[in-house]
C-alpha positions in Angstrom: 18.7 -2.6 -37.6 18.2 -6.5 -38.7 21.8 -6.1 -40.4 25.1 -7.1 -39.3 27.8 -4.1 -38.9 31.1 -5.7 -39.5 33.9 -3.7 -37.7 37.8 -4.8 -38.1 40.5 -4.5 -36.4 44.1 -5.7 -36.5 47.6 -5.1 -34.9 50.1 -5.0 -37.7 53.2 -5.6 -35.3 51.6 -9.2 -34.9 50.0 -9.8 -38.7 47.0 -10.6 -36.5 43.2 -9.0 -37.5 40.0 -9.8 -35.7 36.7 -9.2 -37.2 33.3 -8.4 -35.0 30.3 -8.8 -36.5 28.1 -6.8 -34.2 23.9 -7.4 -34.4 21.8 -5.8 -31.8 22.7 -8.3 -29.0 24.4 -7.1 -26.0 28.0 -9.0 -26.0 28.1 -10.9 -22.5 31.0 -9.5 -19.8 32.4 -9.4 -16.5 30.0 -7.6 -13.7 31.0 -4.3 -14.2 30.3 -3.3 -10.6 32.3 -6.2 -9.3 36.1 -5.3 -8.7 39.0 -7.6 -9.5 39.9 -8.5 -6.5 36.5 -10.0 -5.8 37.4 -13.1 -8.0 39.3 -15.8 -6.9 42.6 -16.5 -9.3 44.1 -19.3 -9.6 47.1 -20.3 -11.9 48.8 -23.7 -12.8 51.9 -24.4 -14.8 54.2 -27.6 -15.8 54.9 -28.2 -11.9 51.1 -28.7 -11.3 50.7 -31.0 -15.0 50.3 -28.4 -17.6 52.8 -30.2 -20.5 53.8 -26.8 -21.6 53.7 -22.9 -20.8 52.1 -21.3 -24.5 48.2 -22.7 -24.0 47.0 -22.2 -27.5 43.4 -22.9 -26.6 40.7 -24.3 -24.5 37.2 -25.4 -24.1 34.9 -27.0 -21.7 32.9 -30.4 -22.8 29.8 -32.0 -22.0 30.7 -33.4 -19.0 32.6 -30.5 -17.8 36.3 -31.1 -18.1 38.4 -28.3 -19.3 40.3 -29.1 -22.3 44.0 -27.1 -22.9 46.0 -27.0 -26.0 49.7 -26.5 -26.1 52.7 -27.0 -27.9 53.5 -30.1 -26.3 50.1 -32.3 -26.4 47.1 -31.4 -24.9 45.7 -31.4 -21.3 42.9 -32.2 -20.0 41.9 -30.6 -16.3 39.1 -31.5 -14.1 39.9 -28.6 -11.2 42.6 -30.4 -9.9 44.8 -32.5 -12.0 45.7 -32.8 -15.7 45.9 -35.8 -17.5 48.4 -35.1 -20.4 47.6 -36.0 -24.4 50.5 -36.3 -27.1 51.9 -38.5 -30.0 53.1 -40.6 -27.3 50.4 -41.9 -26.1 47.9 -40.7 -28.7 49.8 -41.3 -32.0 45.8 -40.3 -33.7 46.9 -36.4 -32.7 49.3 -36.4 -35.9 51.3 -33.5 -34.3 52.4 -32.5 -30.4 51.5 -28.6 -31.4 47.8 -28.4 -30.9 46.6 -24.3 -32.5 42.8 -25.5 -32.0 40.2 -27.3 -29.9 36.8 -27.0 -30.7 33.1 -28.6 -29.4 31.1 -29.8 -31.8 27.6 -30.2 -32.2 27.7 -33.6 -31.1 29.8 -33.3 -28.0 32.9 -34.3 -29.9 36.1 -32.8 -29.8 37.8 -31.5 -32.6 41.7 -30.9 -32.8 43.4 -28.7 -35.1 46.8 -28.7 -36.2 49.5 -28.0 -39.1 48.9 -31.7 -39.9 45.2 -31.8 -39.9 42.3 -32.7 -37.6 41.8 -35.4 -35.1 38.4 -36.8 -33.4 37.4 -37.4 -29.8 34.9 -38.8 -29.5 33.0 -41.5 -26.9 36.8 -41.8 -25.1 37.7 -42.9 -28.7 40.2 -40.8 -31.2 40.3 -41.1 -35.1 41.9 -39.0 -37.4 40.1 -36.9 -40.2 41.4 -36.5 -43.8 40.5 -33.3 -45.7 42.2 -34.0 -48.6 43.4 -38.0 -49.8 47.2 -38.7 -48.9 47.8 -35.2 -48.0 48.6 -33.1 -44.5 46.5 -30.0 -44.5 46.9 -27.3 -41.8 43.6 -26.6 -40.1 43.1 -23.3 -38.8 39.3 -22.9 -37.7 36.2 -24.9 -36.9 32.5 -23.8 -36.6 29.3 -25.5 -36.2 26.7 -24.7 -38.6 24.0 -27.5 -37.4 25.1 -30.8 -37.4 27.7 -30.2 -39.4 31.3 -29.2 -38.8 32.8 -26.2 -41.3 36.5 -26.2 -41.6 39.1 -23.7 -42.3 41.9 -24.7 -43.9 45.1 -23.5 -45.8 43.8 -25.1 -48.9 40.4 -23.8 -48.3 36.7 -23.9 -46.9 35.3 -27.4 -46.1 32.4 -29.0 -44.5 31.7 -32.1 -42.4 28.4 -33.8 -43.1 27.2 -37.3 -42.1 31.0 -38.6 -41.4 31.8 -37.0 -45.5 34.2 -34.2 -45.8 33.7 -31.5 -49.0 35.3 -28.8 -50.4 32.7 -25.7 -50.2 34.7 -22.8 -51.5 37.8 -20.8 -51.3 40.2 -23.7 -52.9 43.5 -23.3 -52.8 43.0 -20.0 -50.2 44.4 -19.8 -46.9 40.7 -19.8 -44.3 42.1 -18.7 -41.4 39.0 -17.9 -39.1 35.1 -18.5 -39.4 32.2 -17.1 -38.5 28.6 -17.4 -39.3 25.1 -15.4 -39.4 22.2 -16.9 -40.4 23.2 -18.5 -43.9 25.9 -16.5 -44.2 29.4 -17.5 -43.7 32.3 -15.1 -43.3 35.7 -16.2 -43.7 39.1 -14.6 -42.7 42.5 -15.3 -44.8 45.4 -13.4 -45.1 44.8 -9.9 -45.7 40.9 -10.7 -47.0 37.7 -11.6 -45.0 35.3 -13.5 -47.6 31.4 -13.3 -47.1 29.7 -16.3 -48.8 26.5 -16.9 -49.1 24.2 -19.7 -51.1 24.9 -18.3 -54.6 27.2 -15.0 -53.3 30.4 -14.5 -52.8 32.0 -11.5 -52.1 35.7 -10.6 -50.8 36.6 -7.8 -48.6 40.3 -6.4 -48.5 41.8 -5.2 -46.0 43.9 -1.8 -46.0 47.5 -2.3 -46.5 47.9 -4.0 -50.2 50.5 -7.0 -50.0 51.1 -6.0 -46.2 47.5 -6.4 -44.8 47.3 -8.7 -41.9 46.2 -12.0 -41.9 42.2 -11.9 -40.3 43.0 -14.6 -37.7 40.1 -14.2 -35.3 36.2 -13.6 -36.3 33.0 -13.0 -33.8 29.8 -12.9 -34.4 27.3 -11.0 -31.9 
């Protein structure tokens, strides 16, 4: 049908939840008539440049480089070699653990951590302030248009023409987004939100106070 069926699931050993939000799209995959061993693998590690072992995210940019986060900084690879980011050398990073890196609309890169977000953008970095004189743990990013929603541990915000608001969920851990159409679903800890223009509605999970945080959200 023309609605989204929202299926959850979440491994309690790890407090970790993911949320699909499934439309009639086919998800994409792996050639399913193409065995493993008909890939090449490769695999690279601090002796080839990687800063450290736990990679806590990538993406690819405009121009194709491959962009790692780690506890240690962040790398950038470009099939060969990594060139290495951290407060060393890029004090604009705020933090040497990096949970997030994100594309936006605009070709920038965005980088999350427990000390807030940081800006590449044109080979320049600049740091991004959700709320004044404060650190504020950034958990997810999502483009919606030009502009850049933010998940936060004090709540929902969004990025528009260089101004950051507050959009909803103050004060509320937003620990994943996702969005379809105008609607924007948000995961915190034990709740996924679904907020809409003048709706809001909050979804529990099962498990009371011991429900799992809903870290991961996909919409299809």
């Amino acid at each position: 049908g023309s609605g989204a069926s929202v299926i959850v699931a979440f491994v309690v050993g790890w407090l970790i939840a993911g949320l699909l939000l499934v439309y009639a799209s086919a998800a994409a995959a792996l050639d399913a008539d193409k065995a493993f061993r008909h890939y090449v693998y490769d695999n690279w590690n601090i002796e080839d440049g990687l800063p450290q072992l736990s990679v806590l995210s990538m993406t690819q940019d405009s121009t194709g480089y491959l962009w790692v986060t780690t506890q240690n900084g962040i790398a950038r690879f470009d099939g060969v070699r990594f060139r290495v980011y951290n407060l060393e050398n890029t004090p604009e990073l705020r933090a040497n653990i990096i949970d997030r890196v994100h594309l936006g609309s605009d070709g920038s890169l965005w980088f999350a951590s427990s000390r807030g977000l940081t800006r590449l953008q044109d080979n320049h970095w600049s740091t991004l302030d959700l709320l004044p004189g404060r650190d504020v743990a950034v958990s997810a990013l999502f483009n919606d248009g030009a502009d850049l929603l933010i998940g936060s541990e004090s709540g929902l915000f969004r990025l528009h023409d260089g101004q950051v608001t507050p959009v909803a969920l103050t004060g509320e851990a937003v620990r994943a987004l996702a969005l379809v159409g105008h609607t924007i679903y948000a995961g915190g800890n034990g709740v996924f939100h679904e907020l809409r223009k003048d709706q809001r509605r909050a979804l529990p999970l099962p498990g009371g106070n011991d429900a799992p945080a809903v870290n991961a959200l996909l919409a299809g």
